[in-house]
Wavefront OBJ file of the C-alpha trace (Angstrom):
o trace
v 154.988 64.662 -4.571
v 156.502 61.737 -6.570
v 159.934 63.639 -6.363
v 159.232 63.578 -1.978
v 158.353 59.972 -2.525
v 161.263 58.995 -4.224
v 163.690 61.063 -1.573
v 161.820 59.672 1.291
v 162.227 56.133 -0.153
v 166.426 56.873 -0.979
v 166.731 58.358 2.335
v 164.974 55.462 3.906
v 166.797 52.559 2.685
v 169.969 54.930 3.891
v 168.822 54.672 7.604
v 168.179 50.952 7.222
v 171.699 50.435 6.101
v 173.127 52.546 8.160
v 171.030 51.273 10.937
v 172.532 47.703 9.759
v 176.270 48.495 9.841
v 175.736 50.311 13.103
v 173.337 49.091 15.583
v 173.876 51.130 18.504
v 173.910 54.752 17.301
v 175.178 57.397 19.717
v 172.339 58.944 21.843
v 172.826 62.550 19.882
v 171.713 60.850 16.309
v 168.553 59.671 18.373
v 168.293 63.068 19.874
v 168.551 64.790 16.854
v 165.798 62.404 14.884
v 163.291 63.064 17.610
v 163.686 66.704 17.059
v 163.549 66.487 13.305
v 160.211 63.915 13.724
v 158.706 66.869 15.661
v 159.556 69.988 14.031
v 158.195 68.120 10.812
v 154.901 67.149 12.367
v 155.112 71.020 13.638
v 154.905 71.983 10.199
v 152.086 69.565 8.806
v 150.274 71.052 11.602
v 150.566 74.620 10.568
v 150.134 73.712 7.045
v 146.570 72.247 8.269
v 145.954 75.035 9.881
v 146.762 77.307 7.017
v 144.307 74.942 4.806
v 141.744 75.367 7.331
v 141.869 79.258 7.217
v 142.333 79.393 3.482
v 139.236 77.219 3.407
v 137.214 79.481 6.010
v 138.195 82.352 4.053
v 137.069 80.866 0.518
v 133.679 79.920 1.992
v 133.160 83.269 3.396
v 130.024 85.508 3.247
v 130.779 86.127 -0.742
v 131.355 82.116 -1.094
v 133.511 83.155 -4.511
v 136.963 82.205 -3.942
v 138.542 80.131 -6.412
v 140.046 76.576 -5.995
v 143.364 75.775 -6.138
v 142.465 74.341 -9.571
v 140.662 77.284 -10.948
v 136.997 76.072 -10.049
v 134.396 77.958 -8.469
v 133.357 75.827 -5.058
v 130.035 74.045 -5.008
v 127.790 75.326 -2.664
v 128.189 72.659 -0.126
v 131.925 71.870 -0.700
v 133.437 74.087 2.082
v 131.459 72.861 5.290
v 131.819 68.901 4.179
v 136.004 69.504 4.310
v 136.178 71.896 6.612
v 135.182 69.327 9.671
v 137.211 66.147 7.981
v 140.207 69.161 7.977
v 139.840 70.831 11.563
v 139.773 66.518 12.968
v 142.873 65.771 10.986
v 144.921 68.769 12.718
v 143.624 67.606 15.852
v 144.549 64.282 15.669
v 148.054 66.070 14.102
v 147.926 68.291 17.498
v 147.597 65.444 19.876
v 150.467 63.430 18.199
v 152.573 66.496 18.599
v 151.280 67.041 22.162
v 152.798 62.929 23.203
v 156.023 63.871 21.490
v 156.382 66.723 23.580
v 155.266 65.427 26.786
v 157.546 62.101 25.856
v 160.325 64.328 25.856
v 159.311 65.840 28.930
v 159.012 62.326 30.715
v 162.728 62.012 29.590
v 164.189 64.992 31.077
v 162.683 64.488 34.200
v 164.141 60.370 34.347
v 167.236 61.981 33.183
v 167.247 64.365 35.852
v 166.240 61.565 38.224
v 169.602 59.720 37.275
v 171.359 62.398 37.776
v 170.964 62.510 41.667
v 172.833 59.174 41.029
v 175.847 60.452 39.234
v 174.241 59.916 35.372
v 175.696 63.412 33.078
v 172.652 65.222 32.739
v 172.335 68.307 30.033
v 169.761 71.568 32.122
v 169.153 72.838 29.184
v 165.669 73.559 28.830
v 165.642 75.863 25.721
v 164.691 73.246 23.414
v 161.697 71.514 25.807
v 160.500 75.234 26.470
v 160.577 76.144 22.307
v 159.237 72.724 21.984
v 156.604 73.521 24.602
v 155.462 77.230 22.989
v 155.961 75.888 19.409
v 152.904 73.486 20.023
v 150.917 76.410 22.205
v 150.977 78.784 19.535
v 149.935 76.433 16.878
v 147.044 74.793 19.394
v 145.518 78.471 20.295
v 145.697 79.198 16.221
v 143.965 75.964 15.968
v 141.480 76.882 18.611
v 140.982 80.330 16.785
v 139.964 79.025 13.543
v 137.407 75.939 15.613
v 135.738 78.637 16.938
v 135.120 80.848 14.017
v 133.964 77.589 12.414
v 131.487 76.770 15.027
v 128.275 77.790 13.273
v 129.602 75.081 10.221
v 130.634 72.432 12.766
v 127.393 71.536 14.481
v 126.170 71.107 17.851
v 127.387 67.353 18.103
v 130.877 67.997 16.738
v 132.384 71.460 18.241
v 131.677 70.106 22.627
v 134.051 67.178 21.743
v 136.609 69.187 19.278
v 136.477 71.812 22.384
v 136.872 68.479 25.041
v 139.918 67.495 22.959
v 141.770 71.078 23.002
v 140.870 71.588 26.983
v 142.770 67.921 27.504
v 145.729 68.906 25.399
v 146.724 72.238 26.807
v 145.657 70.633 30.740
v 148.099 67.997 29.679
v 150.793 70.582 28.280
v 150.290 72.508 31.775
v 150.135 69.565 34.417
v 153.299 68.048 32.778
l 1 2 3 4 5 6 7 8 9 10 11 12 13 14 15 16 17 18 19 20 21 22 23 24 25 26 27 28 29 30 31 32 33 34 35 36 37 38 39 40 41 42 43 44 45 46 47 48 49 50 51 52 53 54 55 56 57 58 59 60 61 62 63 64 65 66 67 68 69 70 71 72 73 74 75 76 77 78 79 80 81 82 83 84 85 86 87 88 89 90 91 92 93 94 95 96 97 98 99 100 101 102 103 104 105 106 107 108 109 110 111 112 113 114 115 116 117 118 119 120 121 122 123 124 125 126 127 128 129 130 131 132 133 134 135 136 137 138 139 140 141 142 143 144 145 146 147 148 149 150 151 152 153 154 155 156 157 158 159 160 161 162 163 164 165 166 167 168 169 170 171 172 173 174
């Protein structure tokens, strides 16, 4: 992690002087960063979603899975992360969910200036891959909520389920 930290932090100051010396990048290098911001948030959010079933499947019926340390779980460990866990990738699934519909809001204002002569690119392969990307990840999200149910509560699984029914309406409408 302290290696990551110390990349991030190079590659950082990088961008800032390059950022410096050239203030108006072309519109590809902003293209291109967009699609790297996503793809990486992408992969947090199958990562959490990995954790989550990992976890589900360590505090199974048996309850004797081992810890990535070695440790046997305490009895209540698994249900006090596994809400704090399933939140975080839905918070993680609604940031992806803006990216993608920003991107969507773009197209379509690009495609508006086009009636006016703008160069517009029709190539929709990236929104759509964009667009299933997030769908398969969301119903593997919703998969693992709902196996969870009996450890999220009463209070807690209505507004996790209100949350997923406005993200994929969103995806759709858009």
């Amino acid at each position: 992690l302290r290696l990551v930290a110390v990349l991030r932090a190079i590659l950082d100051g990088e961008k800032a002087a390059v950022l410096k010396r050239d203030r108006h990048l072309p519109l590809s290098f902003h293209r291109r960063q967009e699609e790297l911001k996503f793809s990486l948030g992408l992969q947090r959010l199958q990562h959490r979603v990995s954790e989550i079933q990992a976890l589900q499947e360590q505090g199974g019926p048996a309850g004797e899975g081992l810890r990535q340390d070695g440790s046997l779980p305490t009895a209540g460990a698994a249900p006090q992360e596994l809400p704090a866990l399933i939140l975080e990738a839905v918070k993680e699934l609604e940031a992806a969910k803006q990216q993608v519909l920003k991107r969507i809001q773009i197209w379509k204002r690009q495609q508006q200036l086009a009636g006016n002569g703008a160069l517009f690119e029709e190539n929709l392969a990236p929104l759509q891959k964009r667009c299933e990307s997030l769908v398969e990840v969301y119903f593997q999200l919703h998969q693992q909520v709902m196996a969870a149910s009996t450890e999220l509560g009463p209070e807690l699984l209505p507004r996790l389920l209100e949350r997923f029914t406005e993200v994929l309406s969103s995806l759709v409408k858009r």
